[in-house]
C-alpha positions as CSV (number, residue, x, y, z in Angstrom):
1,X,-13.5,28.4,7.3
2,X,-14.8,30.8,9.4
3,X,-18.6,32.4,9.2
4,X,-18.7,35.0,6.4
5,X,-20.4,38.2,7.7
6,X,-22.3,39.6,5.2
7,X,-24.1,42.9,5.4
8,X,-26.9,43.4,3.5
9,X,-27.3,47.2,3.9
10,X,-23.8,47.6,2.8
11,X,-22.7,49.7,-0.3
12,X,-21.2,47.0,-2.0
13,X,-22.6,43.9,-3.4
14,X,-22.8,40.5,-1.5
15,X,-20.8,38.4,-4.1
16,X,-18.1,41.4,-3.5
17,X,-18.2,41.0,0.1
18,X,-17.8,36.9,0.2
19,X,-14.7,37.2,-2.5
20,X,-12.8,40.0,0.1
21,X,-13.6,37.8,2.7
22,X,-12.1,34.3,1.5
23,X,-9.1,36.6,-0.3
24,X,-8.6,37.9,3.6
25,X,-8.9,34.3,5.4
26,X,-6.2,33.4,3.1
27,X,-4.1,36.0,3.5
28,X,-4.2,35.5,7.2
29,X,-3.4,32.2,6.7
30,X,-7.3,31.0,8.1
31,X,-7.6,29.1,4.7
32,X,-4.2,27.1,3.6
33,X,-3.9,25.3,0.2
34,X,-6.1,22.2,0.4
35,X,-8.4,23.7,2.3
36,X,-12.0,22.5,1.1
37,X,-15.0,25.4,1.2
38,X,-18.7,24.8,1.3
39,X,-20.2,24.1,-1.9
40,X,-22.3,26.6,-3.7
41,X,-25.8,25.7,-2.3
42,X,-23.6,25.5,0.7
43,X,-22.8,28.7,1.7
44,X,-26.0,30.0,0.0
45,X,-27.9,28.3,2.3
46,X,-26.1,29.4,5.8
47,X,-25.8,32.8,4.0
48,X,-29.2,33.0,3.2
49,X,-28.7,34.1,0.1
50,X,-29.1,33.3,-3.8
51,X,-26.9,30.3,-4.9
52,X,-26.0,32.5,-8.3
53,X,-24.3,34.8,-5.8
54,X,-22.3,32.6,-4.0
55,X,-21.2,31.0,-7.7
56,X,-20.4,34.3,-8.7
57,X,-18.1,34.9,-6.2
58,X,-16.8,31.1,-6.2
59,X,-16.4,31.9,-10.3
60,X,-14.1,35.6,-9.6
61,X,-11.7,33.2,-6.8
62,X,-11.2,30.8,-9.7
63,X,-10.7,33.2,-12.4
64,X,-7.8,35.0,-9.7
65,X,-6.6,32.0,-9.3
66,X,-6.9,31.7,-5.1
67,X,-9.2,28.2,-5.5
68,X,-10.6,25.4,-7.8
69,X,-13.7,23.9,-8.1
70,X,-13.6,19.8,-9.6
71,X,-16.9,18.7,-10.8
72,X,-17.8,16.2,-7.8
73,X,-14.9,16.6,-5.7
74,X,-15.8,20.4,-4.7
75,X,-14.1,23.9,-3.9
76,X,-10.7,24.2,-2.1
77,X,-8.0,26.8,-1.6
78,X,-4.9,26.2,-4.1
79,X,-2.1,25.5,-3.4
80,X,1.5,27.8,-4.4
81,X,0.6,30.9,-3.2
82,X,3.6,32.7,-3.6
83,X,4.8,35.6,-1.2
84,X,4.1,37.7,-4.1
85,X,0.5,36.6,-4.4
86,X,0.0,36.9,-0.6
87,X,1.2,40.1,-0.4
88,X,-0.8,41.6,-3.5
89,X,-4.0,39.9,-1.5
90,X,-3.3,41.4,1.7
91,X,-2.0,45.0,-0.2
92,X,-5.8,44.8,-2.2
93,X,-8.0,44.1,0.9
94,X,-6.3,47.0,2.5
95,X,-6.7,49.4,-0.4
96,X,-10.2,48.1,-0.1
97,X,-10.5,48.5,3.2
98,X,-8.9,52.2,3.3
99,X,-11.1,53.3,0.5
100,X,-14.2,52.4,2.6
101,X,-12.9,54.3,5.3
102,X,-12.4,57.3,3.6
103,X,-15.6,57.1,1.8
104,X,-17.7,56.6,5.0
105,X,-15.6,59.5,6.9
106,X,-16.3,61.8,4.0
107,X,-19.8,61.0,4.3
108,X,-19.8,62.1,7.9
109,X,-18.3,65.5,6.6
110,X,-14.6,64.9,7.4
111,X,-11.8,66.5,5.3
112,X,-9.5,64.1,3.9
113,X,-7.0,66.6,6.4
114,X,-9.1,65.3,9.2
115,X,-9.0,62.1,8.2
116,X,-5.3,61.9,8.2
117,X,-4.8,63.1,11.2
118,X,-6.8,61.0,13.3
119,X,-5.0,58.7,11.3
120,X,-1.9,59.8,12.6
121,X,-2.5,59.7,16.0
122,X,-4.3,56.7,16.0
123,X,-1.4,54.8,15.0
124,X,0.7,56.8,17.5
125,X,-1.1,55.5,19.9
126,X,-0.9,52.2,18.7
127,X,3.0,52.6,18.6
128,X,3.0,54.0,22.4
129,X,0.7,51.1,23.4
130,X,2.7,48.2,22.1
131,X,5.8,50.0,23.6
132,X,4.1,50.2,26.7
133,X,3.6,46.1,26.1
134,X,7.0,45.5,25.7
């Protein structure tokens, strides 16, 4: 498992920001079933933050069913997840993702016109790019 970047001036809170993380190393395929993850005081401590919040977060992932915690054997990634279940994690951390987006454009006094259309052309120039790299 990679490092978890955390920011602590963000809007949203931490335990938030370590479930979207873990949810997107699996859906990248970073984490694979099996796949053991710190323990609690773990990841608290390289963190730096409250155990409770790292249980928390370790307690949402269990309840959505991406990982299981066994008393004395620790945390790891489950296995069976499904194309469905992949794609509904990689669909959510991109709604996720474009809502923050939006949000912090608005907040910079964009349109959601604007926004679009640098949208737009942003992935128009993506598209000419990898043509270019073809």
């Amino acid at each position: 498992m990679k490092v978890i970047p955390i920011d602590f001036r963000a809007g949203s809170p931490i335990y938030i920001q370590i479930v979207e993380q873990i949810r997107q190393q699996v859906a990248s395929g970073e984490l694979k079933p099996d796949d053991q993850l710190p323990t609690v005081r773990q990841l608290a401590s390289e963190l730096r933050v409250n155990f409770n919040t790292i249980a928390r977060a370790y307690r949402i992932l269990d309840e959505a069913g991406l990982i299981s915690t066994q008393q004395g054997r620790g945390t790891y990634i489950l296995e069976g997840a499904t194309p469905e279940v992949s794609r509904s994690i990689k669909v959510q951390s991109l709604q996720e993702m474009a809502s923050a987006f939006i949000v912090e454009a608005k907040q910079l006094g964009f349109s959601l016109e604007e926004i679009l259309q640098e949208i737009t052309k942003a992935n128009n120039e993506n598209v000419i790019a990898e043509e270019t790299n073809n």
